[in-house]
N, C-alpha and C positions, 0 to 999 in steps of 0.2 A: 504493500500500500504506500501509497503515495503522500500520505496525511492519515493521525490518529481518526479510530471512528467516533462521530457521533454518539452524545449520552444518552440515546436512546433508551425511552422506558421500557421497552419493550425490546427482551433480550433477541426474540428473534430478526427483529432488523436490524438491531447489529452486527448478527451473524450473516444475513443477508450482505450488509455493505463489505464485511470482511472478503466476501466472495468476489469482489470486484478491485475499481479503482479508479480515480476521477482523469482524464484524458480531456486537454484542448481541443475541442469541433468546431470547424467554423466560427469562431471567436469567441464560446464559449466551454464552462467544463460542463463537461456532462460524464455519468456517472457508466461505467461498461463491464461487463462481465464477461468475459472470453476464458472458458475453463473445459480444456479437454486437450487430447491431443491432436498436434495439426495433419496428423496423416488420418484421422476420424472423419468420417463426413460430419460435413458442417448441416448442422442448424440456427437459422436464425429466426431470433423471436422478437415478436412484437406488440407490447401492449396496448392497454385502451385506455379511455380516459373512466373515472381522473386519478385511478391509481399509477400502477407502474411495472416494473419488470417482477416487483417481489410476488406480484399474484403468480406465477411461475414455479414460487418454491415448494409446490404442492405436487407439480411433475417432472422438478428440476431432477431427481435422482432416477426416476426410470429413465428419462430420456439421456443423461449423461452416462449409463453403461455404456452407451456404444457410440457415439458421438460429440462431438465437437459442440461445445454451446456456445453462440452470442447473441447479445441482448444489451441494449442500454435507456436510459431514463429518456424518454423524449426529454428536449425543452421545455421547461414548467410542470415535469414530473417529477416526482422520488428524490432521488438526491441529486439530479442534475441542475442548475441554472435555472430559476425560473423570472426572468425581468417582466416587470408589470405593463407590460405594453398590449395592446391590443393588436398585434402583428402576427401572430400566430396563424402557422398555414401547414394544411398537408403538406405542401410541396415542400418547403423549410423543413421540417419532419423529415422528409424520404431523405433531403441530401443530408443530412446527418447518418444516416445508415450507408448513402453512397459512398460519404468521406470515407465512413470506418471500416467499410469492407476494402475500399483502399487503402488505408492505412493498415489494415493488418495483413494485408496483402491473400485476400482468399479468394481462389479462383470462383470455384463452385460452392454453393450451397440449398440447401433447403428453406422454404422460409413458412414462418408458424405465426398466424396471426390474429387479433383478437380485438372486437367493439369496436374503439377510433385507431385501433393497427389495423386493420382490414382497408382502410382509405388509404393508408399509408403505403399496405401493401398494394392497392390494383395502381397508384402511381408507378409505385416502382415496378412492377407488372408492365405496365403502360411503355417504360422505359427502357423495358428485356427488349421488348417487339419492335421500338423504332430505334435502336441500336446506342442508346446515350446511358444504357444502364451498366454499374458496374457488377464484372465479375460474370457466369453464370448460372441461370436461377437452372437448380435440378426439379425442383414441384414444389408446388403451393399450397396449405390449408390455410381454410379459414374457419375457426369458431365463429358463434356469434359475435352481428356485428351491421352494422348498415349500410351494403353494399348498394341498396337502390332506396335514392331517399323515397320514393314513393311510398317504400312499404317502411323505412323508418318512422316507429312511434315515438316518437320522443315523448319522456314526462314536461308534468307541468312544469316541475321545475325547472328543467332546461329552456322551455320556451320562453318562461321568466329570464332567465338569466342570459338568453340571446337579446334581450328586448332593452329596451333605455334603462327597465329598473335594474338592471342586472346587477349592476355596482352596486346598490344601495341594496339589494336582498343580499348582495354576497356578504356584507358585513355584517350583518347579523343572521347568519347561517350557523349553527353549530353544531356539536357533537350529534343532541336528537334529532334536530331536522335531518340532516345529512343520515342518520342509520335508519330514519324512516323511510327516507328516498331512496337509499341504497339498497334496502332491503326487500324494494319492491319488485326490483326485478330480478330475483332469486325466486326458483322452485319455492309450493309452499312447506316442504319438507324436508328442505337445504338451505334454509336461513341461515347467514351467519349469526356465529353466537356476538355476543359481547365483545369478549377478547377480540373475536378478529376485527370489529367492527374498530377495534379502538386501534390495532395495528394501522390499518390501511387508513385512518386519521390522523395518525401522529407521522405515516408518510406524505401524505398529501399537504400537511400543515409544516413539513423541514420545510427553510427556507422561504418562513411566510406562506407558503403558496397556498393558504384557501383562497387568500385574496384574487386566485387567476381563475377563478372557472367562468364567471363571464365574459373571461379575455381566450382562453382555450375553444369555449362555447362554439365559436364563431367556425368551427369546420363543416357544423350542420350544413352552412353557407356553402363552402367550399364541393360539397358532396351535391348539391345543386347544380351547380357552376362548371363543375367537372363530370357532369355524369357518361355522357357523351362517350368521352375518353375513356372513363374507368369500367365501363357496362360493354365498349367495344373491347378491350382486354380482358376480362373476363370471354367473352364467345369467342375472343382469336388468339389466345391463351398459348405458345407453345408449349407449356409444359401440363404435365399431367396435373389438375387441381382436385383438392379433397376440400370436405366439407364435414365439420363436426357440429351437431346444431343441436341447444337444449331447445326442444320442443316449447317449452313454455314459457318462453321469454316472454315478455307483452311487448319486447321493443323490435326486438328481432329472432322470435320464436322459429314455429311451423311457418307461417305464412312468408317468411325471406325464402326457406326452401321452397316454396311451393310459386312464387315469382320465380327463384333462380331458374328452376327448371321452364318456365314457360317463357322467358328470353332467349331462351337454347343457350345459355351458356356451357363452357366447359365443363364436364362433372364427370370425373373418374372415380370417385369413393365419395360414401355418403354414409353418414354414422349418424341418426339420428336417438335419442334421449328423451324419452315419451315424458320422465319426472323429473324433469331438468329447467332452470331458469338461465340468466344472461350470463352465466360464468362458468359455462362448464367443465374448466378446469379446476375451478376452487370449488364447487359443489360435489364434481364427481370425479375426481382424479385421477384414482384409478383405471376407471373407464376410458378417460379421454388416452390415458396414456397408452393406453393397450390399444385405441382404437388407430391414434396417428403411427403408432409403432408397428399395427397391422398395414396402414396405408403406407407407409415409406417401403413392408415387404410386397405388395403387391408385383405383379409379374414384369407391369410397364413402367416401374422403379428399380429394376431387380438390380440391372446393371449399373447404374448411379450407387443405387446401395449398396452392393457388395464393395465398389469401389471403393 
């Protein structure tokens, strides 16, 4: 490490930060975790808002028997950089994972993505296909996540906090509102408890940052604005793409699958989780892990993954 950790009340993000180390991007530090070895195939992961990479450490150990992990804090996540500005954009987001796959110099990889990483990911998708992408891509999943704003629901509160009040509800946001909202789009039989709910708080709150979700907010926007591009990368996909979906999301459930499929996009595996809400890595872990670890074995993977 590069700097002592953080006095985190919460011994497991601690443990979390020790797993990494802060890295200049584009002018900022942001926070990365690259832990495997480099002849492993690489995966890389991508969170959503408004936690961070640490919702991961719940499939970070199956997936690292056998490959290669990175992952890092977007801007105005986790423990990376988050400046109070209202400039925040997928596309700013992607070339931060552009830089660092250049930076670590990896050819190929996987990529694992999740809520506002799925925008992040069909950019960089986007990016495979007109040749400006770095590196690679070997296949693609996506958990839940809002791949077509059409069928994105967003909560109230989001649309509050896109909206002029934004600012002024975010400052008096705290602990209960935010575990009520958050907890709303969990299975009703995978609620987070307490504890976690206080982890993924005291990350989201390092470095100020509750103050940014109605400056973050604003990719709804962007998911608009670029759908065009990220809906035709999705149907002209080079590589194989899978799909893990908790059924019962209310934001991006059944019905995202049930649009994917009727755009004809790409779809080589589909795992779907009949009691499952928005996180189906943190609800069902085990599952997701077995099920993305089935999709990398698949037959039109074979040869990447054995690699």
């Amino acid at each position: 490490m590069t700097s002592s950790p953080p006095n985190f009340q919460n011994k497991s993000l601690n443990i979390w930060f020790e797993r990494g180390r802060m890295l200049s991007i584009n002018g900022n530090q942001i926070f990365v975790i690259d832990q495997g070895h480099e002849k492993k195939s690489t995966i890389v992961l991508i969170h959503g808002f408004p936690t961070s990479t640490f919702d991961f450490n719940t499939v970070w150990e199956a997936l690292a028997k056998g490959h290669r992990l990175v992952c890092l804090d977007m801007l105005g996540f986790g423990f990376s950089d988050k400046p109070n500005k209202r400039d925040y954009t997928i596309h700013k987001q992607a070339d931060l994972f552009e830089a660092l796959i250049q930076q670590l110099g990896i050819d190929e990889y996987h990529v694992l993505a999740h809520d506002y990483g799925v925008s992040v990911g069909q950019e960089l998708l986007a990016r495979q296909i007109d040749g400006s992408g770095q590196g690679r891509w070997l296949s693609c999943c996506f958990l839940n996540g809002g791949l077509f704003p059409e069928t994105h629901k967003a909560l109230l509160i989001q649309k509050i906090m896109l909206s002029s009040l934004g600012r002024l509800v975010n400052k008096v946001t705290g602990f209960k509102q935010f575990g009520t909202a958050f907890s709303k789009v969990f299975g009703p039989k995978t609620k987070p408890s307490t504890p976690e709910l206080n982890e993924f708080w005291e990350a989201i709150n390092h470095k100020d940052g509750r103050h940014l979700f109605h400056n973050l907010i604003t990719y709804i926007l962007d998911r608009r604005q670029h759908r065009g591009r990220w809906v035709d990368a999705l149907q002209n996909s080079p590589v194989p793409i899978g799909v893990i979906n908790g059924s019962l999301d209310p934001v991006s459930g059944k019905h995202l699958v049930e649009r994917y499929k009727e755009l004809n996009c790409r779809l080589d595996y589909l795992k779907e989780l009949p009691e499952i809400g928005h996180y189906p890595h943190v609800e069902a872990p085990k599952e997701v892990s077995e099920a993305y670890l089935d999709f990398l074995r698949q037959e039109f993977l074979r040869q990447e993954f054995l690699g």
